[in-house]
C-alpha positions in Angstrom: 0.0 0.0 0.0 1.6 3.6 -0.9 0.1 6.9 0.6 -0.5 8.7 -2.4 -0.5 12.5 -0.9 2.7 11.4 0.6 4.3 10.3 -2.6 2.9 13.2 -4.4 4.7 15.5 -2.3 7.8 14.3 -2.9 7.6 13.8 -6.3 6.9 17.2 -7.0 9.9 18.6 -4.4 11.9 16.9 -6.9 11.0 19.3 -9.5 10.9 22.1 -7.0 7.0 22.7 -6.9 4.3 22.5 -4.4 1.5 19.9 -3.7 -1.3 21.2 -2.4 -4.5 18.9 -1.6 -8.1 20.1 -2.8 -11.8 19.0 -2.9 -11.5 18.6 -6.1 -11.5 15.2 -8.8 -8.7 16.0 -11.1 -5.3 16.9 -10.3 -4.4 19.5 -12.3 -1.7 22.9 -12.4 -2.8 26.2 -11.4 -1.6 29.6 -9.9 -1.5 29.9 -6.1 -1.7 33.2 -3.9 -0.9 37.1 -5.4 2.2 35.9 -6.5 0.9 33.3 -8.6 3.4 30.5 -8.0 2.4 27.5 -9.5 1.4 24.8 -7.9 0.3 21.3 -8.0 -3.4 20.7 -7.1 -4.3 16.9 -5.7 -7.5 15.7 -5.2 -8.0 14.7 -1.4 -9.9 11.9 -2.0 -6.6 10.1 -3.5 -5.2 8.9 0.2 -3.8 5.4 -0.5 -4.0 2.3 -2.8 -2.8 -1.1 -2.4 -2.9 -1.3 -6.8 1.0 -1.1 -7.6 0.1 1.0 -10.8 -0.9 3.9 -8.7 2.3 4.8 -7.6 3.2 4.2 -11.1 0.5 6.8 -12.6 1.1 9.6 -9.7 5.0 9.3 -11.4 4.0 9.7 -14.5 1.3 12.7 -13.7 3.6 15.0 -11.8 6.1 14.7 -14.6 3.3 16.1 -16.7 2.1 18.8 -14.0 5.6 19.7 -12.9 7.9 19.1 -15.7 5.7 19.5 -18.5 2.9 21.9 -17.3 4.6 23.6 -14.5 7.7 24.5 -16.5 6.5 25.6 -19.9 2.3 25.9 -19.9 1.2 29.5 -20.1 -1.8 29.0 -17.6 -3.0 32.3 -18.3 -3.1 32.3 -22.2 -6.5 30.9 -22.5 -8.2 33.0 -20.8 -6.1 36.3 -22.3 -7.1 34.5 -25.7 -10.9 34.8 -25.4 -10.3 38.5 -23.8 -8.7 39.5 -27.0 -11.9 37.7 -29.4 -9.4 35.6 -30.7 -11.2 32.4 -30.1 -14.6 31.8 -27.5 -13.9 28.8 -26.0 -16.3 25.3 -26.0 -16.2 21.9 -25.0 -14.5 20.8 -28.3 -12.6 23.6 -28.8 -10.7 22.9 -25.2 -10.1 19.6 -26.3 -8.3 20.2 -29.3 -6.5 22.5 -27.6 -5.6 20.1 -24.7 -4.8 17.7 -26.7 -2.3 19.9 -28.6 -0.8 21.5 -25.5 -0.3 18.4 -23.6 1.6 17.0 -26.8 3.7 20.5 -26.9 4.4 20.0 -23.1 5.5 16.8 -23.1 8.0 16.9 -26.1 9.5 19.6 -24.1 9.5 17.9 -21.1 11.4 15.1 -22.6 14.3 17.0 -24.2 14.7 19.2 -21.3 14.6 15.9 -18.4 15.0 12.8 -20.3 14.2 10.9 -17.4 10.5 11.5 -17.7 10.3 10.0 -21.1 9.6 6.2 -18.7 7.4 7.7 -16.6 5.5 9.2 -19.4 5.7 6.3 -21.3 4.4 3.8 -18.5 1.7 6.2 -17.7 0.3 6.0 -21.2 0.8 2.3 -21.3 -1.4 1.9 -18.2 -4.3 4.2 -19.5 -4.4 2.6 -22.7 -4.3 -1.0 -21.0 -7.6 0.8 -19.1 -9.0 1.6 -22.9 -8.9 5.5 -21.9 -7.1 6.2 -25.3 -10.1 4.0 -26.9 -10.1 0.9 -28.7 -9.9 -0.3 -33.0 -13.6 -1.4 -31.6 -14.2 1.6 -30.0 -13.7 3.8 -32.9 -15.9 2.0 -35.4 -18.6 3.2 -33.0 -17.7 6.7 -32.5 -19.3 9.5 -34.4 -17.5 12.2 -35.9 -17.0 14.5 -33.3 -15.4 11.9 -30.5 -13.7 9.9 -33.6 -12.0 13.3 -34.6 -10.7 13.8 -31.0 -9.9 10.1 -30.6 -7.9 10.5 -34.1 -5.4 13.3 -32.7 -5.1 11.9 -29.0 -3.5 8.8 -30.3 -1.9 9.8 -33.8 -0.5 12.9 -32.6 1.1 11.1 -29.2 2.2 8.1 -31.3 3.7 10.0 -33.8 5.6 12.9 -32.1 6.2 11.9 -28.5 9.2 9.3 -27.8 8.3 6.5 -26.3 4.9 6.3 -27.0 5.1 5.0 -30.8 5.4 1.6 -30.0 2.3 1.9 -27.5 -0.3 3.3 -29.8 0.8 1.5 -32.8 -2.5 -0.5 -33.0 -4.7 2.6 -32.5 -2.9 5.0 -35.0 -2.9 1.8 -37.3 -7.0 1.8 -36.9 -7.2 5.3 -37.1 -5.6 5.9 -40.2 -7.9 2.9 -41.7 -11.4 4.3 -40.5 -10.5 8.1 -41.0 -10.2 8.6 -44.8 -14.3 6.8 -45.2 -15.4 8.8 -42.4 -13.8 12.2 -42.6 -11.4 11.8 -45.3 -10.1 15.7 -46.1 -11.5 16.9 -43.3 -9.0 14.7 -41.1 -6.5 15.2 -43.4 -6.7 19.2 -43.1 -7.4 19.1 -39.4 -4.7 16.6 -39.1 -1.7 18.8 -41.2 -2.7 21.7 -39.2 -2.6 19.5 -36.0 1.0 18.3 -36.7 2.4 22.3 -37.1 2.8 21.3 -33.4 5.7 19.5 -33.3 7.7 23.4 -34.0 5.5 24.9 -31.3 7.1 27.4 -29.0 4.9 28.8 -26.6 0.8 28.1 -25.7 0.0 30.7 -27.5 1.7 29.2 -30.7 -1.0 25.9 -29.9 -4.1 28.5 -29.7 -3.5 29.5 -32.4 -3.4 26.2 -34.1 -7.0 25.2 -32.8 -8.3 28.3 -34.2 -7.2 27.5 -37.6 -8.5 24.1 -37.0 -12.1 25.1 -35.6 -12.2 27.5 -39.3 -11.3 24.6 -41.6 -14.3 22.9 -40.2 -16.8 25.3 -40.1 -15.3 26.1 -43.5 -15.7 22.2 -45.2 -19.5 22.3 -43.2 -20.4 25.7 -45.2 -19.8 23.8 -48.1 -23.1 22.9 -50.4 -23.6 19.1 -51.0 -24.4 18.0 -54.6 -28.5 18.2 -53.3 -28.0 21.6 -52.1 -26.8 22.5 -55.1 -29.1 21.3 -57.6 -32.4 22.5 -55.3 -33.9 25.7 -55.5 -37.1 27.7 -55.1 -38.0 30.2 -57.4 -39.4 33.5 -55.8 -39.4 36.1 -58.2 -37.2 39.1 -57.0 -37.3 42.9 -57.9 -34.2 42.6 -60.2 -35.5 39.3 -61.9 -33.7 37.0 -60.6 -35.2 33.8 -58.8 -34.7 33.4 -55.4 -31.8 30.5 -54.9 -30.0 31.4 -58.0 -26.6 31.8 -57.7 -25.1 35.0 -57.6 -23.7 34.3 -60.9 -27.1 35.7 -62.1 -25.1 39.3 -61.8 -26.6 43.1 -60.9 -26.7 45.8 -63.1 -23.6 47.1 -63.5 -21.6 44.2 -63.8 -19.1 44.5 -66.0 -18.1 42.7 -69.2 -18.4 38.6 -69.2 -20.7 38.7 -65.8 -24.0 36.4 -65.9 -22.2 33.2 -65.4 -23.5 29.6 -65.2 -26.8 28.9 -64.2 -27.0 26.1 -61.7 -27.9 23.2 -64.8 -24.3 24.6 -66.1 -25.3 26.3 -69.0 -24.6 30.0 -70.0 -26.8 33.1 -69.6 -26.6 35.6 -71.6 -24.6 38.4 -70.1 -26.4 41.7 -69.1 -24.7 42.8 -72.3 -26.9 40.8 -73.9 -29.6 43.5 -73.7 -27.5 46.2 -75.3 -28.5 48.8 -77.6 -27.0 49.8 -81.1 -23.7 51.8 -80.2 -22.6 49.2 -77.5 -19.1 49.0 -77.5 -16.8 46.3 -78.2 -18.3 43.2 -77.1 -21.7 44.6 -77.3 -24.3 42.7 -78.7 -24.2 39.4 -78.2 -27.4 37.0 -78.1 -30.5 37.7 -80.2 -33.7 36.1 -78.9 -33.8 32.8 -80.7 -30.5 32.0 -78.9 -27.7 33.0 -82.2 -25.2 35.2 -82.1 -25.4 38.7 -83.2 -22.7 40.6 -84.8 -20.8 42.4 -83.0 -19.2 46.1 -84.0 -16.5 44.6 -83.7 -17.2 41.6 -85.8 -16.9 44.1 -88.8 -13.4 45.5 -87.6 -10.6 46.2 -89.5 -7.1 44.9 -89.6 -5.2 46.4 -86.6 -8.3 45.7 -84.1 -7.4 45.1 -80.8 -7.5 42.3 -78.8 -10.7 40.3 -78.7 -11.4 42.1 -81.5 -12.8 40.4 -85.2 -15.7 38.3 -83.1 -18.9 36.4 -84.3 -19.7 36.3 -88.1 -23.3 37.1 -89.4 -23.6 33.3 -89.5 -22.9 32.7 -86.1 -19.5 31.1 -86.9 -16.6 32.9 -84.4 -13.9 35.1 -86.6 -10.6 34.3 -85.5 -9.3 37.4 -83.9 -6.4 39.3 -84.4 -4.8 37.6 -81.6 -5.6 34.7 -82.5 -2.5 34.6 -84.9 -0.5 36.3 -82.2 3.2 35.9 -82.1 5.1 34.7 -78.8 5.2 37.1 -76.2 1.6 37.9 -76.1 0.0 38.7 -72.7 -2.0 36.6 -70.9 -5.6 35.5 -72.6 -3.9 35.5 -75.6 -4.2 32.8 -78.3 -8.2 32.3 -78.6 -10.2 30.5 -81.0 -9.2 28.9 -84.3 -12.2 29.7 -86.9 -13.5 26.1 -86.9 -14.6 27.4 -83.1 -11.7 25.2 -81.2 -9.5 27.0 -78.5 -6.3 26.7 -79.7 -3.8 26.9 -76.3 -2.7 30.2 -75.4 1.0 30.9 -75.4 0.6 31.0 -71.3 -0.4 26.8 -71.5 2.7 26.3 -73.1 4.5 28.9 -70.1 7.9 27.9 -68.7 8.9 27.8 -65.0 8.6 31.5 -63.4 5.7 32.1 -64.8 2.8 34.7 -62.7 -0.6 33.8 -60.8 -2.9 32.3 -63.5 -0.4 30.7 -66.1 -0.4 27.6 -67.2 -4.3 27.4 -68.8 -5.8 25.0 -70.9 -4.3 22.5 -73.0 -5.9 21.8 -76.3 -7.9 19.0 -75.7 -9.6 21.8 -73.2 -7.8 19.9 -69.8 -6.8 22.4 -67.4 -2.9 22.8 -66.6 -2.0 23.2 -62.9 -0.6 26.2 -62.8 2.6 26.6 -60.9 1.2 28.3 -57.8 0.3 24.7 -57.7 3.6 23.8 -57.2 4.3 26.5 -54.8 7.1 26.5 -52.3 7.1 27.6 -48.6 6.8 31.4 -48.7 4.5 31.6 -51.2 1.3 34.2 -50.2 -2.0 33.5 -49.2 -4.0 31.7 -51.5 -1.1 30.1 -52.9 -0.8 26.6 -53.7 -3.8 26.0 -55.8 -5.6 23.3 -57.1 -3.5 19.7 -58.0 -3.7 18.2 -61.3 -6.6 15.8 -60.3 -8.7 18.9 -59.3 -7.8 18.1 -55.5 -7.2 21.1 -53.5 -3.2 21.7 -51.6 -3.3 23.0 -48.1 -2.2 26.4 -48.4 0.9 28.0 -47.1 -1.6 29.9 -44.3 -2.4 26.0 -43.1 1.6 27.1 -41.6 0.6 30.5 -40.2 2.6 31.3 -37.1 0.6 32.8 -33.9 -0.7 36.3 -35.3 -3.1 35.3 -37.6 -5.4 37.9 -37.7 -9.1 37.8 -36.6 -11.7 36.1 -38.7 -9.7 32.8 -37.8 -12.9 31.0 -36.5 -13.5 32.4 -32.9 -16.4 30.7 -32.0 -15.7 27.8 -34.3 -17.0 29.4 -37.2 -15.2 31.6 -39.5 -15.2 34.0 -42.4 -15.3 33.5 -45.4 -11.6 35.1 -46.1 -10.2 33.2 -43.4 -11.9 30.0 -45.0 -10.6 30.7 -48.7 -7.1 31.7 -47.6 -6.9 28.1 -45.3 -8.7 25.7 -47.9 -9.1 27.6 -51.2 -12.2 26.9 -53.5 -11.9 24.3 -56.0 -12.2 21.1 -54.6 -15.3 19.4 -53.9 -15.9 17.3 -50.8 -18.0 14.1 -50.8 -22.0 14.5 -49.1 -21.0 12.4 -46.4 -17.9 14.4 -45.5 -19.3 17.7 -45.5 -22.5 16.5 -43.3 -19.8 14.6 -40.8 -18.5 18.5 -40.6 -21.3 19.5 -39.6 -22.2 17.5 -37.3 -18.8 18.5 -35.6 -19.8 22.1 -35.5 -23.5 21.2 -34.1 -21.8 19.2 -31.4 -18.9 21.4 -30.2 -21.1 22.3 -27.0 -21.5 18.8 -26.4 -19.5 16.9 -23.8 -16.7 14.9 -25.8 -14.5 11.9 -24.8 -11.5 13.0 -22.2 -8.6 14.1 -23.7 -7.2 15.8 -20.6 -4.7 13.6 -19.3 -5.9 14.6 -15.6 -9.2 14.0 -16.2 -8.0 10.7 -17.5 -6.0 9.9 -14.8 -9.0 10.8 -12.2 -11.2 8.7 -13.8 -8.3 5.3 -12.8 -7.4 6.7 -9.7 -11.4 6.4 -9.1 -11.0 2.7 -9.5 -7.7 2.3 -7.8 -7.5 4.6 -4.8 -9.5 5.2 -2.0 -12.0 7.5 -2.1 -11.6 7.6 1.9 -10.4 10.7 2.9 -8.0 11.1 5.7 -10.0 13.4 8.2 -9.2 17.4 7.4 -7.9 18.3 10.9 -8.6 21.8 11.7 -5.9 24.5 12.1 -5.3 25.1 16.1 -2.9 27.7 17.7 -0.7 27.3 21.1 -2.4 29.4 23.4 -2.2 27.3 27.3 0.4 27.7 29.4 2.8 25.4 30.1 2.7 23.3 33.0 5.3 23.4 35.6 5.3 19.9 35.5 6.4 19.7 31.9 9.0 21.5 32.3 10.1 19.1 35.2 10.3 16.3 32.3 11.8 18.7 30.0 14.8 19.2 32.3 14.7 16.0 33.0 15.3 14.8 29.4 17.9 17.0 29.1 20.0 15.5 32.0 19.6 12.1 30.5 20.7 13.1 27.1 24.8 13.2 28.0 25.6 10.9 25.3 23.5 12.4 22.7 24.8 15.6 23.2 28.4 14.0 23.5 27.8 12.8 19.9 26.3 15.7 18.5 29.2 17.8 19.6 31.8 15.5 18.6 30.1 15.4 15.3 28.8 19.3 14.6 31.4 20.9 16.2 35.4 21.4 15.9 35.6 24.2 18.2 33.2 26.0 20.7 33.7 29.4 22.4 32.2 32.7 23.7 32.8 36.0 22.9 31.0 39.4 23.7 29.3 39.6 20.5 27.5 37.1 18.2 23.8 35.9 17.3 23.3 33.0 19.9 23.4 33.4 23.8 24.9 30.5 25.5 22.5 29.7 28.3 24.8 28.2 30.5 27.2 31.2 30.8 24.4 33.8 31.1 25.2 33.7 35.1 28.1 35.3 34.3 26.4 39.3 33.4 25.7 39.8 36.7 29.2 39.8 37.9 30.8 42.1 34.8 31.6 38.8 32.6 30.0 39.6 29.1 31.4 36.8 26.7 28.2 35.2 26.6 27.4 34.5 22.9 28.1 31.4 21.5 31.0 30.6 18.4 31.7 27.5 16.7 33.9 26.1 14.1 31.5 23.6 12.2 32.6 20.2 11.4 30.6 18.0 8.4 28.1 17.8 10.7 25.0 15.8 11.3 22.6 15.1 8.6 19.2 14.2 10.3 15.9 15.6 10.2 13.6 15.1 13.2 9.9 15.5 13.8 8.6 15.5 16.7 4.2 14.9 17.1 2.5 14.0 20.5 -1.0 13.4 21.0 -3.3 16.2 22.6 -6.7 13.9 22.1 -9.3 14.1 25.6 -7.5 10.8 26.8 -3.9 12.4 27.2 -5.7 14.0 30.4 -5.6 10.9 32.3 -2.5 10.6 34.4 0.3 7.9 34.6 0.5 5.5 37.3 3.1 8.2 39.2 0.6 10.6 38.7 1.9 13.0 35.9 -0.6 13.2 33.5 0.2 12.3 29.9 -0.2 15.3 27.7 1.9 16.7 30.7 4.7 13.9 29.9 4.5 14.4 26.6 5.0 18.1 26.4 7.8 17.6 28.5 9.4 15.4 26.2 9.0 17.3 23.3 10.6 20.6 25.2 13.3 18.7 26.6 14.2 17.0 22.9 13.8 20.3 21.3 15.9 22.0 23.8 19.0 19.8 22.7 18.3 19.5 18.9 18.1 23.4 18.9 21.3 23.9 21.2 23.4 21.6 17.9 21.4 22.9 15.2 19.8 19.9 14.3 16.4 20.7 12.5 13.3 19.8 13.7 9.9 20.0 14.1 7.1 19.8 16.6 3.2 19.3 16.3 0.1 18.8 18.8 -2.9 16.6 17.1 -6.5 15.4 18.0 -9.0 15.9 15.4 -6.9 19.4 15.5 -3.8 20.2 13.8 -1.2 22.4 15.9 2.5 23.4 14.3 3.9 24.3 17.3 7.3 24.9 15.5 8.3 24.0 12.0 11.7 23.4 10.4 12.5 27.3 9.5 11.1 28.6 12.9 13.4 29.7 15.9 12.6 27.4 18.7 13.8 30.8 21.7 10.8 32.0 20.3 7.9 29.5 21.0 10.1 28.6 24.7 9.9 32.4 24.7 6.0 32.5 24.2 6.0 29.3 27.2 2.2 28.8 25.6 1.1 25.2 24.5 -1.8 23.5 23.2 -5.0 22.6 25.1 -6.2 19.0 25.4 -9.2 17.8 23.8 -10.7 16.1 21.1 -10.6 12.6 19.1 -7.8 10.5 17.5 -7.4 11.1 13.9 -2.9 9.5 14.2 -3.2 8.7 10.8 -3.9 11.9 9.3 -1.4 13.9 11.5 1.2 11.1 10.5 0.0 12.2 6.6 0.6 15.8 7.7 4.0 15.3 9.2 5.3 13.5 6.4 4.3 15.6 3.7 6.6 18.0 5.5 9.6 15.6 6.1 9.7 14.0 2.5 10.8 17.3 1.2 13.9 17.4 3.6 16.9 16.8 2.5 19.1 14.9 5.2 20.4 11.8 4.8 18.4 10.3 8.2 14.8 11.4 8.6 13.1 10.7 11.9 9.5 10.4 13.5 8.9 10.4 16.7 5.2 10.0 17.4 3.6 9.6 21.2 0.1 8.7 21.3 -2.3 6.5 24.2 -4.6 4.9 22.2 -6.1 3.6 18.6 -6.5 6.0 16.1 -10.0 6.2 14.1 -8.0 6.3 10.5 -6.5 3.1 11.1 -6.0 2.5 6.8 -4.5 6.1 6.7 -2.0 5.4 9.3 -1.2 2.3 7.8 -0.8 3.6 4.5 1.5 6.8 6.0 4.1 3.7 7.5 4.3 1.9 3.7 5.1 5.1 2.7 7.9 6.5 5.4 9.3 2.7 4.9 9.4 3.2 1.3 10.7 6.6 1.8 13.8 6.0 3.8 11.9 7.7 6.9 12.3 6.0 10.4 9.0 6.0 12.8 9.6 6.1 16.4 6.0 5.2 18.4 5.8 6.0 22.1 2.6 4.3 23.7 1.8 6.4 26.6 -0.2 4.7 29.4 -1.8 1.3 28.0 -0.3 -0.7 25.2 -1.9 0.0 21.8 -2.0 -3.6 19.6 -2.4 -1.6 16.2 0.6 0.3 16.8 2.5 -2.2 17.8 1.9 -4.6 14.8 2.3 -1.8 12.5 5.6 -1.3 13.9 6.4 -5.0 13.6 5.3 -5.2 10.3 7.1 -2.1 8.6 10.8 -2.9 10.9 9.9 0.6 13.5 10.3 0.8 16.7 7.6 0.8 19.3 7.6 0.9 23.0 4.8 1.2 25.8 5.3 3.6 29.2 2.9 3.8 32.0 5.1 6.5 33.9 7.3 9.5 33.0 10.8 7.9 33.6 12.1 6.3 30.9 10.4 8.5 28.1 13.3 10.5 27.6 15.8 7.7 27.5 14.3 5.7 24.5 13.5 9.3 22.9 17.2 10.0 22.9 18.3 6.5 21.8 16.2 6.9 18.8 17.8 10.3 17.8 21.1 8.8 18.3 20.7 5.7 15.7 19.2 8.2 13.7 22.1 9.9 13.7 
């Protein structure tokens, strides 16, 4: 069994962050206090487990909190993000960006500590083992929202974080089987936008990314499907036009070649159409029964310009002047032969270098890609056209850095700029495809699968952990004074501790002196102010010294009231003891700490604090209250696993059986585990469960029903600690 609070703890000093419990579910990174120093938050509920993968997964999330998180996560961007309309957040829009950043965090992580590429690695091997990074099965069920998310949790983390290739071989293997029938090139454009975040710098870079992700989806649902297209209601309109055309049906005032395809794909005639005599060139086109009239310029002379020499009477086309054109002619050039063909125009046959719109029609009337189709990194937006099988390229704004401006999809829609310059127009995406879209952008409000890895992790540590609580002792203060009799065991402790202190000296210091200035009185030698004598202050030459931390916690429950059979009381005899210990530790610099508990927590000093000022004070704490040994234990240790020292030491006096038996047990696996020695007085009768918890984890444990003797086996303990 492993006390997981405990273990937390120290796992995070190692990275030099806090652990703080919460009553909360998920244990998560956020800022703490004005200075907003970031800490780890545990939930409360995660005391112990007996499961050996729990230690394993509390390894593998405080890497990701504190290495990953802690060390490179703007927690503040999100919310700065929304402030500045570049994106309103919603359920699936946090999950792509979790997802992403988590990814980011962990690739850093890695590089920077290399050591947490196991941990990671183990932690994703248990979840999946769990089916929390879903199944092949799993995914055939899913509908396109969930499968989406699904798709980048595991292709994105078995792709771009080492270690975890091998792992979610079998998923990204399904994944990349199911996607292209499901969502096809809306995974695909998600996906290459998705990927951008393997050069990722900063949160903000990976915000920026899910914005450009939300637009390309609401930009492939906007699409039309081939119904949609072919369905409209005619409602005549002031101008004409039926209601549902497309806008191709142009306004007055359009210029020159307007009135485009009706939906069936033939041609209206142009507004031009309509022209009077005197039109200019290009005037007069259609008669009524559908032939061509003559243009004026269809009776031009030699030397027209271009376009020029159009329809004959008979409806056949002149060739025009440029028609016969010599190389060099500008763009459009090159039009139609007289038997009404279109020969090529001298831009199909254009050679590398060539500008936007080159590279037309070949003569069998097959469209060229042009070389924007073959565009290179750089090229602007827009760029990157359409391939040879009509297919549209991801354009070079797909790899826009972090400053794309507004009209990037804030709410998960986008505009229609934004949506041209990401996808372009001339593709066409299957029916199925473009509804899956949409269904996307219907549910992106919608709860979605987890892809927070602490959500994940709270929803096994559910199943593994106890969801037992050690009991939230309430925060007491030192405000009785101290008995006379305690301070009668006090000094007596301090008698009996010859050879400690022999030990301590021999071992902290070379030398030892006074003088008439310094920072620490020498008690001993204070009688000699009265007679003139003022080298009272204390000066040593320090020797390696001793490297032991020691924490000192007594029990202050209603019981400790009763007396000993040579009548001191017991929270007397233990108050005593822990003066007369700390009297000794202090006087060699040893640290150390001392707490009070019932169902009360009181830090009566702790490892930073100056011990002349709580003897100073000469205030301790009352006695009342239940037995709650094994949360105090919790408490004290979350404390000593931080230290340092080579030896760590717990002395612990109590009288009776605690009512968080399972917590106390858990807190002794843990200080075994930890290195960390437990030291159990038993104060008046003998307690059965301490003593077999001291059996079984290899502490010490002894039972006194009187005062003398405490201080002896209190000082033996420090020494083989030392």
């Amino acid at each position: 069994m492993r006390n997981l609070l405990i273990l937390a703890k120290w796992l995070a000093a190692q990275a030099n962050i806090n652990v703080l419990l919460y009553n909360g579910s998920t244990a998560c990174i956020g800022l703490e206090g004005p200075s907003k120093r970031k800490v780890i938050k545990i939930p409360r509920a995660w005391n112990y487990s007996s499961d050996p993968q729990a230690a394993e997964i509390l390894e593998g999330v405080i890497d990701h909190e504190a290495l990953g998180h802690g060390r490179f996560t703007n927690l503040e961007a999100k919310v700065t993000a929304e402030s500045a309309g570049i994106i309103k957040w919603c359920n699936f829009s946090l999950g792509i960006h979790s997802i992403i950043e988590d990814v980011w965090i962990e690739r850093m992580a890695i590089e920077t500590y290399p050591g947490t590429k196991g941990n990671l690695a183990k932690l994703v091997e248990i979840l999946l083992g769990r089916d929390f990074f879903g199944t092949p099965e799993l995914f055939q069920k899913a509908g396109p929202s969930n499968l989406l998310m699904a798709g980048l949790l595991n292709v994105l983390r078995g792709t771009l974080i080492p270690g975890q290739e091998t792992i979610l071989a079998k998923n990204v293997e399904a994944i990349n089987e199911l996607m292209p029938t499901v969502l096809g090139k809306v995974w695909i454009d998600v996906l290459e936008i998705a990927q951008e975040v393997k050069t990722s710098t900063s949160t903000e870079f990976n915000i920026a990314l899910t914005v450009r992700i939300m637009a390309v989806l609401a930009a492939h649902a906007d699409k039309k499907t081939q119904d949609e297209k072919q369905r409209y209601v005619p409602i005549d309109e002031p101008d004409g036009r039926e209601s549902g055309e497309p806008e191709a049906d142009s306004e007055p005032g359009d210029t020159a070649g307007e009135g485009q395809a009706d939906p069936d794909g033939s041609q209206e005639p142009t507004d031009e159409a309509d022209s009077e005599p005197g039109d200019t060139a290009g005037e007069g086109q259609a008669d009524p029964d559908g032939s061509q009239e003559p243009t004026d310029e269809a009776d031009s002379e030699p030397g027209d310009t271009a376009g020029e020499g159009q329809a004959d009477p008979d409806g056949s086309q002149e060739p025009t002047d440029e028609a016969d054109s010599e190389p060099g002619d500008t763009a459009g050039e090159g039009q139609a032969d007289p038997d009404g063909s279109q020969e090529p125009t001298d831009e199909a046959d254009s050679e590398p270098g060539d500008t936007a719109g080159e590279g037309q029609a070949d003569p069998d009337g097959s469209q060229e890609p042009t070389d924007e189709a073959d565009s290179e990194p750089g090229d602007t937006a827009g760029e990157g056209q359409a391939d040879p099988d009509g297919s549209q390229e991801p354009t070079d704004e797909a790899d826009s850095e972090p400053g794309d401006t507004a009209g990037e999809g804030h709410d998960g829609q986008t505009t229609p700029s934004s949506c041209k310059g990401e996808l372009g127009e001339s593709f066409e995406l299957p029916d199925d495809h473009i509804m899956s879209a949409r269904q996307i952008i219907d549910d992106m409000h919608e709860e979605t699968i987890d892809t927070e890895l602490g959500d994940i992790i709270s929803k096994v540590m559910e199943i593994i952990a106890s969801s037992i609580g050690a009991a939230e002792l309430s925060e007491s203060t030192a405000h009785t004074d101290i008995s006379d009799e305690a301070k009668v065991i006090a000094s007596k402790v301090k008698r009996i501790s010859d050879d400690l202190q022999e030990v301590l000296e021999t071992q902290t210091k070379c030398a030892k002196r006074t003088k008439l200035s310094g920072k620490r009185l020498n008690n001993r030698v204070l009688n000699r102010v009265p007679v003139g004598n003022g080298r009272v202050f204390s000066s040593k030459t320090e020797a390696p010294g001793v490297s032991t931390a020691v924490s000192i916690l007594f029990d202050i429950s209603g019981s400790m009231k009763d007396s000993l059979i040579d009548g001191v009381s017991r929270d007397d005899a233990a108050m005593g003891l822990a003066l007369g210990l700390g009297d000794v530790l202090d006087e060699y610099d040893v640290p150390f700490d001392v707490s009070a508990y019932s169902d009360r927590f009181v830090a009566l000093k702790g490892f930073d604090d100056e011990w002349s000022e709580f003897r100073k004070a000469d205030k301790g704490p009352s006695t009342f209250g239940g037995t709650h040994t094994g949360a105090a234990m919790q408490r004290v240790l979350e404390g000593l696993v931080c230290r340092t020292e080579d030896r760590r030491l717990v002395i612990a006096v109590t009288d009776g059986d605690t009512s968080d038996t399972e917590i106390l047990f858990s807190t002794y696996a843990e200080a075994q585990a930890m290195g960390i020695e437990i030291a159990s007085v038993m104060i008046g009768p003998r307690i059965p469960a301490i003593e077999a918890l001291a059996n079984r984890f290899g502490f010490t444990a002894k039972h006194f029903n009187k005062s003398e003797g405490l201080g002896r086996f209190a000082v033996e303990r420090i020494l083989e600690a030392i």
